[in-house]
VEXGURO-240049 format. One record per residue (C-alpha): x, y, z; residue number from 1. Coordinates in nm, 3 decimals, decimal comma. Layout:
BEGIN
- X Y Z resi
- X Y Z NUM .
...
END
This chain:
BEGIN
- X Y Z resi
- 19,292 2,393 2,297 1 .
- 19,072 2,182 2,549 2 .
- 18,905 1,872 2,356 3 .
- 18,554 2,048 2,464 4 .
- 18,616 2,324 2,268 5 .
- 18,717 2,133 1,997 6 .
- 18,343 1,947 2,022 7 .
- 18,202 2,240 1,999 8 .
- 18,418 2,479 1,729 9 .
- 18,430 2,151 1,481 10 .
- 18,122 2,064 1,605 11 .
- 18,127 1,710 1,614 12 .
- 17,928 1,427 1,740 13 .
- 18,009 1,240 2,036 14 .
- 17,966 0,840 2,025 15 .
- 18,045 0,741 2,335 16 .
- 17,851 0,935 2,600 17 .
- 17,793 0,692 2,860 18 .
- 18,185 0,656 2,967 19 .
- 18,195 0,572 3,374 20 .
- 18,335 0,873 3,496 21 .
- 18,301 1,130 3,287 22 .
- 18,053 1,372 3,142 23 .
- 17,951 1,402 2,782 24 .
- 18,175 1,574 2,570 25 .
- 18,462 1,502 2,838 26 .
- 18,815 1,352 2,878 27 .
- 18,836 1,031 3,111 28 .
- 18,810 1,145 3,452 29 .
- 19,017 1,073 3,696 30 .
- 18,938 1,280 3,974 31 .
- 18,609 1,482 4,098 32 .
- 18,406 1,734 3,901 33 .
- 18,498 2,104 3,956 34 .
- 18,844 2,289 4,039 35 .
- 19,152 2,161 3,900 36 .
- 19,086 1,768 3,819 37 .
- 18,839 1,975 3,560 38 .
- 19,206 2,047 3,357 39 .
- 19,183 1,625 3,404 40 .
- 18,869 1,579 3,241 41 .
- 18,909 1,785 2,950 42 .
- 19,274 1,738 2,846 43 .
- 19,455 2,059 2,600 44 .
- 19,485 1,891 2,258 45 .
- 19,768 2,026 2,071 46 .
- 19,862 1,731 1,875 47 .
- 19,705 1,568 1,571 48 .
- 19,747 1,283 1,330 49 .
- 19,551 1,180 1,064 50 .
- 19,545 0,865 0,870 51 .
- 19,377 0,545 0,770 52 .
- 19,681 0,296 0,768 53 .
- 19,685 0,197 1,190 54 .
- 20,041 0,064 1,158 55 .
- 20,097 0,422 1,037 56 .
- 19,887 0,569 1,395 57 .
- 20,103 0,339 1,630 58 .
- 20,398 0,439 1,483 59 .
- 20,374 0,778 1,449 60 .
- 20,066 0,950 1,631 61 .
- 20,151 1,229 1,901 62 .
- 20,062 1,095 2,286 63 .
- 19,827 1,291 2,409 64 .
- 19,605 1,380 2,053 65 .
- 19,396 1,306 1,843 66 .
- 19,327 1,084 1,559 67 .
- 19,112 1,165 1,236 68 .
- 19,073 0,871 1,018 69 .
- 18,803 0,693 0,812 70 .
- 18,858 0,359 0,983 71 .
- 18,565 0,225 1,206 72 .
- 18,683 -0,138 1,280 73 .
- 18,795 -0,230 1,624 74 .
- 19,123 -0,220 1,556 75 .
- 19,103 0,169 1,543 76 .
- 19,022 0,119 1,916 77 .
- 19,369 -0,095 2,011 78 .
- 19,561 0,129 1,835 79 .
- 19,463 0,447 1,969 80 .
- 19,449 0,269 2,303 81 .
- 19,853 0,182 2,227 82 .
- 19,939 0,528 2,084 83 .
- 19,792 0,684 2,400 84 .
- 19,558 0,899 2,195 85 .
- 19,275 1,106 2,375 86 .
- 19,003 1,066 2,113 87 .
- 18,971 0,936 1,777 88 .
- 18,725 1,180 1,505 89 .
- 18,577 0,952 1,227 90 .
- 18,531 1,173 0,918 91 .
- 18,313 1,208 0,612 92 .
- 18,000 1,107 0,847 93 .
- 18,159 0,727 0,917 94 .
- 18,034 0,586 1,249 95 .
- 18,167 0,279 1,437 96 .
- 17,957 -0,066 1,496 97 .
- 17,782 -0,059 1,882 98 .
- 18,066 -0,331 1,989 99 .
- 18,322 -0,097 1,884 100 .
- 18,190 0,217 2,092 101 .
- 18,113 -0,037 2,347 102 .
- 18,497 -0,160 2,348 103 .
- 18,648 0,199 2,350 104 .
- 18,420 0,354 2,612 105 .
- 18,555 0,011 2,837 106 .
- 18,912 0,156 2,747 107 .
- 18,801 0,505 2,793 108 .
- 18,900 0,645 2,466 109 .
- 18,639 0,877 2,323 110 .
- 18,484 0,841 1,957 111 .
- 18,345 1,151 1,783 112 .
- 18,205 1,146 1,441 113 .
- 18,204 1,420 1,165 114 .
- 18,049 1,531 0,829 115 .
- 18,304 1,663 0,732 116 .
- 18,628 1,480 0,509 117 .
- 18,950 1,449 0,636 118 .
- 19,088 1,696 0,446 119 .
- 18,906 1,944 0,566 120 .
- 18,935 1,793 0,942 121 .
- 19,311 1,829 0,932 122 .
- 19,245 2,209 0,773 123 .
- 19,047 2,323 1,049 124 .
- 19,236 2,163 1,306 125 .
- 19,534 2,307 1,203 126 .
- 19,380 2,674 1,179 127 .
- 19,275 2,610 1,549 128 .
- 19,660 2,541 1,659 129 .
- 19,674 2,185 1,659 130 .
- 19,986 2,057 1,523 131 .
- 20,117 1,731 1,357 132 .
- 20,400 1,550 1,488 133 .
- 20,630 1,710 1,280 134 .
- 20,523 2,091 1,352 135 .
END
């Protein structure tokens, strides 16, 4: 599933909006708008992880997927930036400090933020085909 339609089915709140490059709601870019560097800018997520323990995310979180956690610090950032994670989702309504969205739109790692817990996070990504390491 492309991370925009993830935005929009979980529909979740984007925190970093201003990344050079890109437009809202989009992967990194690393090409031009339109055709095929579109497939670029909004990357198929089929990999999750979820958890709050970041020695836990660098050693086990899928390439490529994204993270659902409760932790807002700026080590969530360098983490995800190691694991090679396309977005991080911050549940039960958590939101990062400005420096922090500051520090992973510079890395180009895109925060979203969500009402809802990370139970049901993990449920509804799961019922959309995303997939743990271990699936």
């Amino acid at each position: 599933m492309r991370l925009q339609e993830l935005v929009n089915v979980l529909a979740l709140e984007e925190l970093t909006p201003h990344i050079p490059g890109r437009a809202p709601g989009r992967a990194p870019s690393g090409g031009q708008a339109g055709g095929a560097d579109d497939r670029q800018d909004d990357p198929d997520i089929t990999r999750g992880y979820a958890s709050d323990l970041l020695s836990d995310v660098l050693a086990n979180a899928p390439t490529g997927g994204v993270l659902v956690t409760l932790q807002v610090h700026l080590n969530v950032i360098a983490v995800a930036g190691h694991a090679g994670l396309q977005a991080v989702i911050f549940s039960s309504g958590r939101r990062p400090e400005a420096d922090v969205i500051a520090k992973a739109a510079e890395e180009g790692l895109i925060l979203f933020s969500s009402p809802a817990d990370t139970f049901e996070l993990t449920g509804r990504l799961y019922q959309l085909g995303i997939r743990g390491t271990g699936a």
